[in-house]
N, C-alpha and C positions, 0 to 999 in steps of 0.2 A: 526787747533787747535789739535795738537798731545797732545794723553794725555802720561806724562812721568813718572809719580808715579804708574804703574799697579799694580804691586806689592801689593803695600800698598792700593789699594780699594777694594783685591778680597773680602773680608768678607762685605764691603759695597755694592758692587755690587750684593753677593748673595743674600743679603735682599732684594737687588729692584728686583731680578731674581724671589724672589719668591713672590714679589706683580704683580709684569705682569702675572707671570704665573697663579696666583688663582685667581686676581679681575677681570684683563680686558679681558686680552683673554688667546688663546693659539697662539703661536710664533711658525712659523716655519721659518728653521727648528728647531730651538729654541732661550730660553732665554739664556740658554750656550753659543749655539753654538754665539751668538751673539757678547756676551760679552767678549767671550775667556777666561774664566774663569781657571784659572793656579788654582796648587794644593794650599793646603790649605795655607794664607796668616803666615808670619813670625810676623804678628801684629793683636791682635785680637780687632774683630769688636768695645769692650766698648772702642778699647786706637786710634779708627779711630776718624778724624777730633781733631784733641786735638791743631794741630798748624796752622803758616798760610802756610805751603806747603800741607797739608793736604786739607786745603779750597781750596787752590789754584785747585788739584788735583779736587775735587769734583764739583766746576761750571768748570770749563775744561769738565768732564764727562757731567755734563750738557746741555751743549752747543753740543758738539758733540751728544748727541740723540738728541738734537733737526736739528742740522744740517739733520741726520738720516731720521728724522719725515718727514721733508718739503722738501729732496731730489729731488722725484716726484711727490708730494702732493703739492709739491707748485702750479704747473702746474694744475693738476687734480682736487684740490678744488677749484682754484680761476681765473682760466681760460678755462679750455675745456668745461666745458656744458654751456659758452657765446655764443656769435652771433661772435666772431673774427674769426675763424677757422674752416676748414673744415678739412676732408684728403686728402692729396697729392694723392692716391690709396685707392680704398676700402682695408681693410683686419680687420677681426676678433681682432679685440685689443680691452683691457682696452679703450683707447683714442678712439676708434670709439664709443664704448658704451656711453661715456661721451656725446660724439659730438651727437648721435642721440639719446638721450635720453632712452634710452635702458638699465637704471640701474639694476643690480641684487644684490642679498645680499650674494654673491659670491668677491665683488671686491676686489680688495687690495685696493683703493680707501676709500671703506666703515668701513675698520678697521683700529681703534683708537688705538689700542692698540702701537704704537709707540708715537704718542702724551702722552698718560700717563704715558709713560714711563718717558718723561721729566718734567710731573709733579712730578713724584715719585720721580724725583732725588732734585724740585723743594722743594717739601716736605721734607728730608732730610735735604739739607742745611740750611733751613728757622729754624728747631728745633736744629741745631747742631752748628752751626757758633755763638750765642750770648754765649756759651761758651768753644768755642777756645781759645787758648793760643795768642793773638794779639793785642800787647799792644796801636799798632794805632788805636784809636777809630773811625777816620775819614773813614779807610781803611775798617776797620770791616764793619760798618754802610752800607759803600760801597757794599763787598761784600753781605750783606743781603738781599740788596736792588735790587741787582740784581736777585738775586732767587724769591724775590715777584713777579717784574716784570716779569721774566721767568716764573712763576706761571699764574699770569695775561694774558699771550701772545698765552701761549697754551689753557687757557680755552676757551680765544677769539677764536682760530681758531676752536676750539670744538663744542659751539654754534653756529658758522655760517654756520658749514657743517652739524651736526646733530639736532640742536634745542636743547631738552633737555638735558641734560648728569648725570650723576652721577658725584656725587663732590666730593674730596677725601684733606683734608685741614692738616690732619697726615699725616707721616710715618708708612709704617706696615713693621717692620724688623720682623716678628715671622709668619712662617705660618696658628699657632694659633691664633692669634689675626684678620685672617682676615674676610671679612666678604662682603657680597654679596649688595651693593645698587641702589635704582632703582633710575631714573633721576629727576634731579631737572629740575624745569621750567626755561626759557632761560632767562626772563627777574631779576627772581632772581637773577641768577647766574651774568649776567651783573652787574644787580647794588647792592650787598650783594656781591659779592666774587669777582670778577674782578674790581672794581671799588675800592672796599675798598681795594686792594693786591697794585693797582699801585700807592693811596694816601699813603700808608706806606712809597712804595717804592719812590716815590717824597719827602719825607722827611727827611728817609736816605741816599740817593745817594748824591756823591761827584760831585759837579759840575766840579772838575778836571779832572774827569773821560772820555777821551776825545775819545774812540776807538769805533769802528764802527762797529763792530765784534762782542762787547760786550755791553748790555744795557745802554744807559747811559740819564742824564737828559730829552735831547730831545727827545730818545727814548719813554722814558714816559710820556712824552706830548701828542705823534705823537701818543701813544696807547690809552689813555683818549680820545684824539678826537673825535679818530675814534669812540672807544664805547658810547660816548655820540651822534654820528651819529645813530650807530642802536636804539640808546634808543627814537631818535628822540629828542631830547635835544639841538636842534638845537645853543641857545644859550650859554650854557656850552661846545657846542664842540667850538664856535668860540671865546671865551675867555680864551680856553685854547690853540686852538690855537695861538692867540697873545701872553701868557705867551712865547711858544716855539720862537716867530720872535723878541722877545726884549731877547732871551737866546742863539741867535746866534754869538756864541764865536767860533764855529768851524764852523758850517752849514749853510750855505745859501744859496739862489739862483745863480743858476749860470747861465747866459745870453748870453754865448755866445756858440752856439752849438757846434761847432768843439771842446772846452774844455772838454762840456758835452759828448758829442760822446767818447772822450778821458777815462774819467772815467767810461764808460760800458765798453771800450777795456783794455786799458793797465791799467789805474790803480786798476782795479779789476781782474786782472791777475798777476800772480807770487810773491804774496806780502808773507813774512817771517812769520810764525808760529807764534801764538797765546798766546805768553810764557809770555806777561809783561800787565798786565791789563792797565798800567799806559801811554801805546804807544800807539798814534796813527798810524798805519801805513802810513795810507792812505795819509797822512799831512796835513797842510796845505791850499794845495791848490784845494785840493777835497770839493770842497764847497758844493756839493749837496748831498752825501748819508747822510742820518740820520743812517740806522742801515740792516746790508748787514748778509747774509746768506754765510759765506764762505767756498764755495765747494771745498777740495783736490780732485779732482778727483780718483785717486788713493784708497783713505780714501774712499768713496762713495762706491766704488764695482763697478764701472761701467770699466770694463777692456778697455783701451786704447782708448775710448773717453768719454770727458762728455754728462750728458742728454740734457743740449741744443745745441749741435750739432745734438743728434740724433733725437730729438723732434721738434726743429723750425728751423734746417737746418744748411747747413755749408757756403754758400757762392754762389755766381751766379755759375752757373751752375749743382749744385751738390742738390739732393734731401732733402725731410725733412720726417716726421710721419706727418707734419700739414702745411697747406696754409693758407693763409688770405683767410674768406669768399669771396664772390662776395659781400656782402654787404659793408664790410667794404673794402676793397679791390676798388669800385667804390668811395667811400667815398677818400678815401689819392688820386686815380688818379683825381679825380676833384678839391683836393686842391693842386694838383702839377701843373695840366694844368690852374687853375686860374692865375690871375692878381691881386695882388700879389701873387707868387707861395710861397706854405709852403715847406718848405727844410724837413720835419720831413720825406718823401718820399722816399729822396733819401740816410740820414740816419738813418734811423731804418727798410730801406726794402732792397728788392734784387730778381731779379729775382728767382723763382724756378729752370729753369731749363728743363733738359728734353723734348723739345718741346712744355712743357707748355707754354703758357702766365699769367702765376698765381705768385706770388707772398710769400716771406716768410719774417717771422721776422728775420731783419740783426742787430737789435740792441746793439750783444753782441761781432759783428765782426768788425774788421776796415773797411771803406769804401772800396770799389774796389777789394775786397781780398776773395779767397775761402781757407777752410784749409780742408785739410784731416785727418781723422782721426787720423792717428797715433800723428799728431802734438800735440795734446793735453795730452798724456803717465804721461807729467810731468808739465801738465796746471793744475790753481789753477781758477776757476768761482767764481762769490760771486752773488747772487740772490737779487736784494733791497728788502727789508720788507718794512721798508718807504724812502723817497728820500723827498726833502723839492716840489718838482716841486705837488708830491702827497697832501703834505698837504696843499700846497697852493690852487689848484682847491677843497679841499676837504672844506676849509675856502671860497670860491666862493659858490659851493654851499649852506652851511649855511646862508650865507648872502641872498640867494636866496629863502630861504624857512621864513629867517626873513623879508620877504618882503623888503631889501636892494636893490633892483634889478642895480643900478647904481654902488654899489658899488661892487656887484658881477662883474659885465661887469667893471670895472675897473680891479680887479686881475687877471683877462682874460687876460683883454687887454697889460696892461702893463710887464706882466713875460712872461706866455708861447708864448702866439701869437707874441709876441716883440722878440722872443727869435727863434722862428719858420718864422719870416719877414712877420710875416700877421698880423701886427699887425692895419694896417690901415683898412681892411677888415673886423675887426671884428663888431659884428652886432648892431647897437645903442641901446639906451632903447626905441626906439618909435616903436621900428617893436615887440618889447612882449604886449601882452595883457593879459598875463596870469601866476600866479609863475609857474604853471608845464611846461610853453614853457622857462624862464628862467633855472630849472634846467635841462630839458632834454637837453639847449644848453650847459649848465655846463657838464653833463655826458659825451656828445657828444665829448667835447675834453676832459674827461678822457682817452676817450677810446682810438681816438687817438695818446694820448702823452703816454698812461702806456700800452702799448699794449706789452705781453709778460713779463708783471712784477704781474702776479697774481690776478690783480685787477677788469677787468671786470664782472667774475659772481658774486663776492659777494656785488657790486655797484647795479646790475640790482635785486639781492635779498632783499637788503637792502630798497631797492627806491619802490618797490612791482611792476617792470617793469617784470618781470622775465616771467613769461606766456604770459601777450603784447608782448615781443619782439620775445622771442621763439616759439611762437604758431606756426606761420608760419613756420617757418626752421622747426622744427623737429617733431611738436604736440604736445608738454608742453600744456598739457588740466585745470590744478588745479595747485594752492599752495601748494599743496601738496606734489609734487613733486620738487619741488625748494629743499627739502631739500635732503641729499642722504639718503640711506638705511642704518641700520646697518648690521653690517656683522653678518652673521649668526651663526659664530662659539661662540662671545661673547653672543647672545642670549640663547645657548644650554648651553651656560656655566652658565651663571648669571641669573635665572629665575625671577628676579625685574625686567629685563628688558625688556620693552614692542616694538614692534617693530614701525616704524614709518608708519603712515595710507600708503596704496599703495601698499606696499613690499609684 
C-alpha cells in the first residue's frame, strides 16, 4: 500500500504527529522522523480531504500505520507469551521475555502508541470524509465505513493486550486542544465503542467492496464475532457468524489443502500495490482469507528479509528466533504418526535444523523449500487477521459453550479435520461429559490449525486458560499477568494513567 499523495498530507499528518506526540507517548526516534514529514505542504491543512483522492490518500495512510502497528506485534501480542513456542537458543530478547514470562514496562511490546497512531488517523477520516467532495454515495459510505471499522479493529487489539485503555473518539489537529485521559474499562469499551464503530460500519460498507487488504463486509462480521466472544455473548457471536457464511460472495472455506498451502505461499506473495479499493487482488479463487495484513517488506524497515523468516524460520535446514514447544510439538508428531495421519505436519512444519530435532512453523513457505534471506529484498508477506478456517472453529466453539455440543463436533468434523484427512478420527459426542472438555477439544484444533497466525494467546486469555496452561511452562502465577505492562514512557507522560497490578 504505497501512499502516493505525500505531498498533499504533510499538514494532515502534522496534526496526528502532534497527537502521538502529546497524548500517547513519546516516538522514538520520532513522530517526524517517522512520518518523513517534507517542508511545509503547497495545500493547507482546512483545504486537506476536500476530494476523493484526498480520502483515498488518507485510509492509504491509514492502513499503512496500521500495517506499522502489527508488523511485530502481531507475533508478540497474540502468540509468544502461548504455550506454541519456545527459543531455537537462549539469548536476551524481546521474544524471550514474552516466552518466559519476564515482562517489563521497558518493552516495545508494551507501547501502544503505534496502535493509536492508527486510531488518530481513524479519528480523522471518520470526521472528515462525510464532507468530501464525492459525489458517489455508495463509495463515500464505503470509505467511512472502513475507518469505523479500522477504529473498532485497533481498540479490539488494545483491550485484549492492555485491558483498560483510554479512548479517544475526536481528532486533535491543535496542540492546544489536547488533553491527558485516563482508561476506560475494557468491557465498556467492547460494547459502547467497538461494538457500536463496527454496527455503523456494517451499515455503510458496500458489499461490492471485495479486497482483502482493505476492510470489507466480512471483515466486519469476522470482528463482531470475535468481540461478542470476549464479551462472552456466546449467542450473538454465532449468529453473526452465520450472517458472514450466507455473505460468502468472495470467501469461503477452502478444502482442499495443497490450495490452501498455496494461498499462505504464492498468493500472498508479490501481489500489486494497494492503489484501487474496488480490486480484489487476490481473486477469485483465494477462498479462504477474509482480511490479510500486507507486508512490503521493504516498506516495513526490516532491510533484506522479512520478520517471518526471521521469527518462525526460513525452511529445513536453516534456523529460526522460535520452535515449536515440546508440547505442541508432541501434539502435531502424534497426529502425523496417527492412523489417520493429519497432513497439517507436513505443511505448516519443517524441520529446524542445526542438529536439532525441534521443529518450526513452515506455514508461509512452499513445501520442500528453504530460502535465504536475501530472496525476500523484493517479497511482499500478508499476515491473516481472519481466514474463514478461524471463524469457522471460532462458531464450534460457541456452539459449545451453547451446549450445541454435536453440532460443534460437526464443524470440526466436516471443514478442518476433512480438510486435514482426519476427519474420521475425530472424537464422537459420547466420549464429552463435560462443555469445558468440548471447548478445550475446540481450542485444541485452534491451536493446531492457526498456529503462527496470532491467535493462540489471546484464545487461552479469552477462555481464562491462560495461567492453567502456562503455569507450568513459565510460572504464570495470577490473572494478572495475562495482561502486558504498560510502557513506562506513556505513564511518565500521561499521569491518568494508572499502571496495571504487577508492573
Amino acid at each position: 500500500m504505497k501512499i502516493t499523495h505525500i505531498k498533499k498530507m504533510n499538514s494532515w499528518k502534522n496534526s496526528m504527529c502532534l497527537l502521538v506526540l502529546l497524548v500517547l507517548s513519546s516516538i522514538t526516534p520520532s513522530c517526524k522522523k517517522f512520518l518523513e514529514v517534507d517542508p511545509i505542504s503547497e495545500i493547507p491543512a482546512d483545504k486537506m480531504w476536500k476530494s476523493q483522492r484526498d480520502v483515498n490518500a488518507g485510509l492509504a495512510e491509514m492502513y499503512s500505520s496500521f500495517r506499522i502497528a502489527l508488523n511485530a506485534n502481531y507475533f508478540s501480542w497474540g502468540e509468544m507469551r502461548s504455550d506454541n513456542f519456545v527459543l531455537f537458543s537462549e539469548q536476551p530478547t524481546e521474544n524471550g521475555k514474552l516466552i518466559l514470562n519476564q515482562l517489563t514496562t521497558d518493552l516495545v511490546s508494551a507501547n501502544w502508541n503505534t496502535l493509536y497512531k492508527v486510531i488518530s488517523n481513524a479519528n480523522f477520516a471518520i470526521k472528515n470524509i462525510p464532507d468530501a467532495d464525492i459525489t458517489d454515495a455508495v463509495l463515500k459510505n464505503d470509505y467511512l465505513a472502513q475507518a469505523y471499522a479500522m477504529r473498532a479493529l485497533s481498540y479490539f487489539y488494545a483491550v485484549r493486550v492492555w485491558g483498560d485503555v483510554p479512548v479517544y473518539l475526536d481528532p486533535i489537529d491543535n496542540i492546544d486542544k489536547g488533553e491527558f485521559r485516563p482508561r476506560t474499562a475494557m468491557k465498556t469499551v467492547l460494547r459502547d465503542h467497538i461494538l457500536a464503530d463496527l454496527k455503523m460500519a456494517e451499515q455503510l460498507i458496500n458489499p461490492g467492496n471485495l479486497e482483502r487488504k482493505r476492510l470489507s463486509r466480512n471483515a466486519i462480521y469476522a470482528i463482531q464475532a470475535d468481540v461478542y466472544m470476549w464479551l462472552e455473548d456466546y449467542d450473538s457471536a454465532d449468529k453473526t457468524i452465520d450472517k458472514l457464511r450466507s455473505n460468502v460472495t468472495y470467501t469461503n472455506f477452502q478444502p482442499d489443502m495443497s490450495l490452501m498451502k498455496k494461498q499462505f505461499v504464492e498468493d500472498l506473495n508479490n501481489k500489486v500495490n494497494d492503489n484501487d479499493p474496488t480490486k480484489d487482488e487476490y481473486g477469485p479463487a483465494t477462498n479462504e482469507m477474509i482480511f490479510v495484513i500486507h507486508q512490503n517488506v521493504s516498506e516495513a524497515g526490516l532491510s533484506n528479509y522479512s520478520l517471518i523468516w526471521l521469527l518462525l524460520g526460513s525452511g529445513s535446514g536453516q534456523g529460526s528466533t522460535v520452535v515449536l514447544s515440546p508440547k505442541l510439538q508432541a501434539i502435531y508428531t502424534a497426529a502425523n504418526a496417527a492412523t489417520p495421519r493429519d497432513n497439517r505436519f507436513e505443511n505448516y512444519l519443517a524441520p529446524s535444523g542445526g542438529g536439532t530435532t525441534t521443529y518450526q512453523v513452515h506455514k508461509y513457505i512452499a513445501n520442500g523449500t528453504s530460502l535465504p534471506y536475501q530472496n525476500f529484498v523484493n517479497c511482499q508477506m500478508a499476515y491473516p487477521v481472519y481466514r474463514f478456517t478461524d471463524i469457522l472453529l471460532m462458531q464450534a466453539e460457541a456452539k459449545a459453550q451453547l451446549d450445541k455440543w454435536q453440532d460443534a463436533l460437526d464443524i470440526i468434523r466436516t471443514t478442518v479435520r476433512t480438510r486435514a484427512g482426519v476427519a474420521a478420527s475425530t472424537r464422537p459426542l459420547s466420549s464429552f461429559s463435560s462443555r469445558e472438555q468440548v471447548v478445550d477439544y475446540v481450542l485444541n484444533e485452534r491451536q493446531i490449525e492457526l498456529v503462527g497466525e496470532g491467535k493462540r494467546w489471546f484464545d487461552l486469555v479469552r477462555t481464562k486458560r491462560a495461567v492453567k496452561v502456562m503455569q507450568p511452562i513459565n510460572g504464570m502465577s495470577n490473572v494478572n499477568q495475562t495482561l502486558f505492562p504498560i510502557n513506562q514512557s506513556l505513564i511518565n507522560q500521561n499521569k491518568a494513567l494508572v499502571q496495571n497490578p504487577g508492573y
